[in-house]
Every structure is written in structure tokens, then in C-alpha cells.
C-alpha positions, 0 to 999 in steps of 0.5 A: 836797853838800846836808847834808840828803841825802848823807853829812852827813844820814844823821850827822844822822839818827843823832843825830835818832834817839838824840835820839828825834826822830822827826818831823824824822828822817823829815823827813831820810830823805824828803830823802835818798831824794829825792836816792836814790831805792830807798837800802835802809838809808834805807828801813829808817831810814825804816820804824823811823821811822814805827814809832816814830810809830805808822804801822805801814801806811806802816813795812810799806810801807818795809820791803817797799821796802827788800827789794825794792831789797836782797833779802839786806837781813837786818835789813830782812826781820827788822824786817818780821817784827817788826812783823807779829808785834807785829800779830799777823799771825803766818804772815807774821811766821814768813815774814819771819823765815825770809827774814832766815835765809835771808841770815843764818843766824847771826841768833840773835834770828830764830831766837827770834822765829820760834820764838815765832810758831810757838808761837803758832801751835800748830806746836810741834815747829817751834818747838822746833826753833826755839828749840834753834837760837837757843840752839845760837848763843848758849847765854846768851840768856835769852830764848830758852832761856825760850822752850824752857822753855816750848814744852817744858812745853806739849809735856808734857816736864817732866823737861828743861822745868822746870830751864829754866823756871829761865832766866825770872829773867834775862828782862825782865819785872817779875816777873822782876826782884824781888830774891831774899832773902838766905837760900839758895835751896832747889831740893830737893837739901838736906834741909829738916826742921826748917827753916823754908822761905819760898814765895814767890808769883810771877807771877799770881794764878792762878800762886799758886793752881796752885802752892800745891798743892806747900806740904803737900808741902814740909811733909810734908818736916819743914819749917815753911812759910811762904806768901808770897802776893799781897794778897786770898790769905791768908785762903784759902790760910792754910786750905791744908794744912801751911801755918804762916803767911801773909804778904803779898807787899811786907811784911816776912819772918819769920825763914827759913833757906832759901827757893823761888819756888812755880813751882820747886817742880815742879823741886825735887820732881821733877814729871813729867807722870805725878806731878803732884800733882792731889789735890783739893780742896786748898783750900776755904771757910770752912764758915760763909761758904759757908753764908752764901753758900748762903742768899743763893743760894736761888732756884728749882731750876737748875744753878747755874753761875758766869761769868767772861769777862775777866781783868785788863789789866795795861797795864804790861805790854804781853806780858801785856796783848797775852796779855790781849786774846787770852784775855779774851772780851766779856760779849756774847760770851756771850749764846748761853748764853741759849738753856740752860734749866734754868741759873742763871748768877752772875757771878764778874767782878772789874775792869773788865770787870765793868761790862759787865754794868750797860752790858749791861743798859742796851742791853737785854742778850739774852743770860742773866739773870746774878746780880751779888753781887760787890760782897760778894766783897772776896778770894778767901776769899769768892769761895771761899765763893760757888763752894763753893754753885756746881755749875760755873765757866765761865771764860776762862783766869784765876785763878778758873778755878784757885780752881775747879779747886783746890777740886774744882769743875767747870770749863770753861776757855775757852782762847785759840788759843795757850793756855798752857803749863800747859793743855798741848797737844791736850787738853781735860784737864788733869793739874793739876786732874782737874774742868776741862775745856778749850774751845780755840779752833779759830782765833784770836779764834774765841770765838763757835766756842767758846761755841756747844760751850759752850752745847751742852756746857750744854745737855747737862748740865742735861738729864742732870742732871749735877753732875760736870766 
């Protein structure tokens, strides 16, 4: 038998493929098909194949041939939705992953990813139900009792959402895989008074500043606070209220007896929707820098509203770069403020995206004149200052949108189709931070939708001479 198309080539093939050799490995399943016209397995080795060499049409054309010759083929129906998924072609991806359990009900790993395409997709109850199926086959699987944990939150269910959030520190993600200090680890059933308790920031910039709220809290139970954040937070939260001293993520620790991530400080506190603590301001500027700010900003009547279209990247990251691409909006997508009079737009864009501002101007921008002066922002205790002088902040969902919504700031969040867990679901409210308000999209990627109610919603408010959310 030719090695190249029986037995001897798909012993081939597997070694080719450990050895991630791609090229040559399809080059043996074309041999072996040759000689097997519609080999299912080889279909899908195939499909796998052209994947990894980024041929996603040709991999979808594969896997749809491999379930047409074999249509209980389990793995090929799975595979098919993963690659939709990765695409965003979510309806179909949910499809797929439903064909796989229709053969193989016991497929933990389809259970969870369809629950995360029904997540995304807004239908929350199905996914749920979803997640709960993949954790009923396998109560240890991270990944998926991470994802409840979240469909949970964004549902409103607190009281079981956060002791579940606990599962994200056995998930793969690099926020995930910094090691815990030595000390023990506090979760609010030991009394901390007369302690000294390390709060350690994790995840993103905006993560620190919505949780960092719980600090006075921790204080008001007789312990010492000591703030761990990430660098260009602590001039601002070293202001924040019952905090004894700052230190910056990477460095070394003070002496502590007991420490807490931040986001498990809504566990250990007990936090309900009904009783989450929604005080603001909590944190605020520097009176002098503000002041200096207000003087810079001097100009002709006008509500003064600050601008942010785009978070950071992250490319090492790809789920949260992919998140990224969904949340961020292009400069251009804002040109339909042009048409508010009355407004002063100020561009509060850190990162790359900021130089969409030179470029726009250099094609004859149309859209509004937006007040650059984020050169001088170097943390966010001088961005804090500049928006102390601002009367709102319109913002894709980033850490600006909480440093306003934490100083008590008007703001209006610009929320991608599958919005966060945080942002809850079918409101344009938000108990964490009483001045926001939330601009969802109808549909996926619908961003203009969304900015002409902005626009409007604008519109409204300088011509009632509004200064509130």
C-alpha cells in the first residue's frame, strides 16, 4: 500500500502534526483522500490542518464535508463551531455545537462553549442553562464554572455569582496565573481589626477603580489598608478614603497579616445587588491640579464633554484583544457629534488610538473640533483633574468611563452588543455608579445606532441646560 494514503500515512500524518508540520501534513491528507475520497476523520485532520495555516474558508469547507460523509461525526461538528465562534458567526457556532450534543451529549467542552455564544448573544437564560450542563458533567471544570459565574453576575444574581467568581483563579488567563503571597488569604469570615490587610489589584485598570470602593469598607472594620494598584494609580487612589498606603503592582509588599484580591471583596462583604456600595464621589482630584485644569480649559460658554473611543489592545492577549475589537469605536465613528451645538468635546484618549485624532485632522476631519491636551495627562490623577472641570464623559466601556463614574461624574457608556457582566443586562443604569448611563447596541458592531441616540441624547441636554446624568 502507497505510505503516503493507507494506514502507514495517517502514522505519518500524526507525527507531522506533533511536529507542527503543517504544510507537509496537509500535503498527506490530499494523498490519503485521493485514494479515500469523503475519509471523514481525514476531512477533519484536514480541516485542523488548514486552521492552523490560517485557511479558515477552506477548514469550514472541510468540516462541513467531513459531516456530510459522517453526520454523527461529534468532533467534526464541534470543531466546525469552534471555528465559527473564533469568526464571530455566533447563531451558527450555537448551531454547530448543538449538532455535536445531539451525537454526544456527554461533550462537556460543547456545553461550555455554546453557553458562551449564547452569552454573547444576549440569550442569558439559555446560556445558563448551558453552563450548569457542563459543570453537572464535570464539577472541576474551570472554565466552565468561570462562565456561570459570570452569566450569573450579568443576570443580577450576586449571592451565588460572586462565590463563583472565585473559580477564575484556576482558568488560564494571565491575570489569573500570578502567584498569591504567602500570608492567608481574607474572604470576610475572620475579624480583621487591628490588622494590617493587603488589597490587591487585579485585572484592568478599570477593575481597580470599580473595586477600590470596598477599601473604606475593609477600613471601617479596624484594619490598616494597604492598596495595591497598577502603575499610574496611585497618586489618585492614595486620595481614596481609609487607605494607609499605596504600593505598585511588581514591587515589593510591606509587612501584612492577611490579604484580598479587590474583585473578591464583594464575597467577603456580602454584596447584593440591593447593597452595593454606589457612594459617590469616592474618589476625586487634587483641588490645585483641578484648578489648574479649570484655567486651562477656559474658553467660550458650552457644556464641556470629554471624549474616549477606544480601549487598550492587549495583543497578548487574544480574549481580550478579540473583547477589545467589539468594545472600541473608530474617531470617525463619532463625527455625527458634529451636528450638537452648544458642546465643547475634549479628548480624554490615551494609546494608539489617540493618533486617530492627527490623522483625522490631516484628511479634513468632519466631524467635531475635539480639544487635545493629553500629552500633560501622564496617570490618572491628572486625568482625574481634567475631568473634575468636565460636565460629562462619553466613553466606550474603559477605565475612564469608571474614573468618571467614580468621581460622580455624568457619564454615558457606549456598550458593545455582548457588554460586560458588570453593565448587567437590559438596563441603561448601572447600581455601581448612580451618574452613568448606558448606550447598548442593538446589534452587533452597530456602533453608528448607537451614536446617533448619542447624539440626540446630547442634543437634548445642552438645549435644556442640563448639568446631571
Amino acid at each position: 500500500m502507497d505510505p503516503g494514503t493507507g494506514v502507514e500515512g495517517e502514522a505519518n500524518l500524526g507525527g507531522l502534526l506533533r511536529a507542527g508540520r503543517f504544510v507537509e501534513a496537509e500535503a498527506v491528507c490530499r494523498r490519503i483522500l485521493a485514494g479515500r475520497p469523503g475519509h471523514a476523520e481525514t476531512l477533519n485532520n484536514l480541516a485542523n490542518i488548514l486552521e492552523e495555516l490560517d485557511r479558515k474558508a477552506e477548514a469550514e469547507v472541510a468540516y462541513r464535508q467531513a459531516i456530510e460523509a459522517r453526520p454523527d461525526f461529534a468532533a467534526a461538528h464541534y470543531n466546525l463551531g469552534l471555528l465559527l465562534q473564533a469568526e464571530r458567526r455566533l447563531e451558527a457556532a450555537e448551531a454547530a455545537y448543538r449538532d455535536a450534543l445531539a451525537v454526544r451529549p456527554d461533550l462537556v467542552q460543547a456545553h461550555n462553549n455554546r453557553g458562551a455564544a449564547l452569552r454573547d448573544l444576549r440569550r442569558l437564560d439559555e446560556a445558563l442553562a448551558a453552563f450548569e450542563a457542563a459543570v453537572r458533567l464535570r464539577p472541576d471544570y474551570a472554565d466552565a464554572q468561570f462562565n456561570l459565574a459570570m452569566c450569573r453576575l450579568a443576570m443580577g444574581d450576586y449571592a451565588r455569582g460572586w462565590a463563583q467568581y472565585e473559580w477564575r483563579w484556576r482558568i488560564r488567563q494571565a491575570w489569573a496565573a500570578r502567584p498569591a503571597p504567602p500570608q492567608l488569604p481574607w474572604l470576610g469570615r475572620e475579624p480583621v481589626a487591628g490588622q494590617t490587610i493587603l488589597l490587591r489589584a487585579e485585572q484592568g485598570l478599570g477593575d481597580t477603580l470599580q473595586f477600590c470602593r470596598y477599601a473604606p469598607l475593609v477600613a471601617d472594620l479596624g484594619a490598616r489598608v494597604v492598596l495595591e494598584v497598577q502603575p499610574g494609580l496611585e497618586r489618585l487612589l492614595a486620595r481614596l478614603a481609609g487607605v494607609g498606603q499605596v504600593v505598585t503592582q511588581g514591587g515589593r509588599w510591606p509587612a501584612f497579616d492577611r490579604h484580598a484580591p479587590l474583585m473578591s471583596l464583594p464575597l467577603a462583604l456580602g454584596t447584593e445587588l440591593e447593597s452595593v456600595p454606589a457612594a459617590t464621589p469616592y474618589l476625586s482630584a487634587d483641588p490645585e491640579a483641578a484648578a489648574q485644569w479649570g484655567r486651562r480649559l477656559a474658553g467660550p460658554p458650552g457644556l464641556r464633554v470629554g471624549l474616549v473611543w477606544a480601549g487598550a489592545s492587549r495583543p497578548d492577549q487574544p480574549i481580550a484583544a478579540g473583547v477589545d475589537r467589539r468594545r472600541s469605536l473608530s474617531l470617525d465613528a463619532l463625527a455625527p457629534l458634529a451636528a450638537v451645538r452648544g458642546a465643547r468635546f475634549f479628548s480624554l484618549q490615551k494609546g494608539v488610538a489617540a493618533g486617530q485624532l492627527a490623522d483625522a485632522a490631516r484628511r479634513g476631519w468632519d466631524g467635531p473640533a475635539i480639544a487635545d491636551h493629553t500629552a500633560a495627562l501622564n496617570d490618572f490623577a491628572d486625568t482625574a483633574a481634567l475631568v473634575a472641570n468636565l460636565d460629562l464623559v462619553i466613553s466606550c466601556d474603559t477605565s475612564v468611563a469608571h474614573l468618571a463614574g467614580a468621581m460622580g461624574k455624568p457619564v454615558w457608556i457606549l456598550s458593545r452588543f455582548d457588554g460586560c457582566w458588570r453593565w448587567l443586562s437590559g438596563r441603561d443604569d448601572s447600581p455601581w455608579y448612580p451618574t452613568a448611563r448606558l448606550f447598548r447596541q442593538a446589534a452587533p458592531g452597530d456602533w453608528p445606532e448607537v451614536v446617533a441616540r448619542v447624539a440626540a441624547a446630547l442634543a437634548e441636554r445642552v438645549g435644556a441646560g442640563q448639568g446631571g446624568a
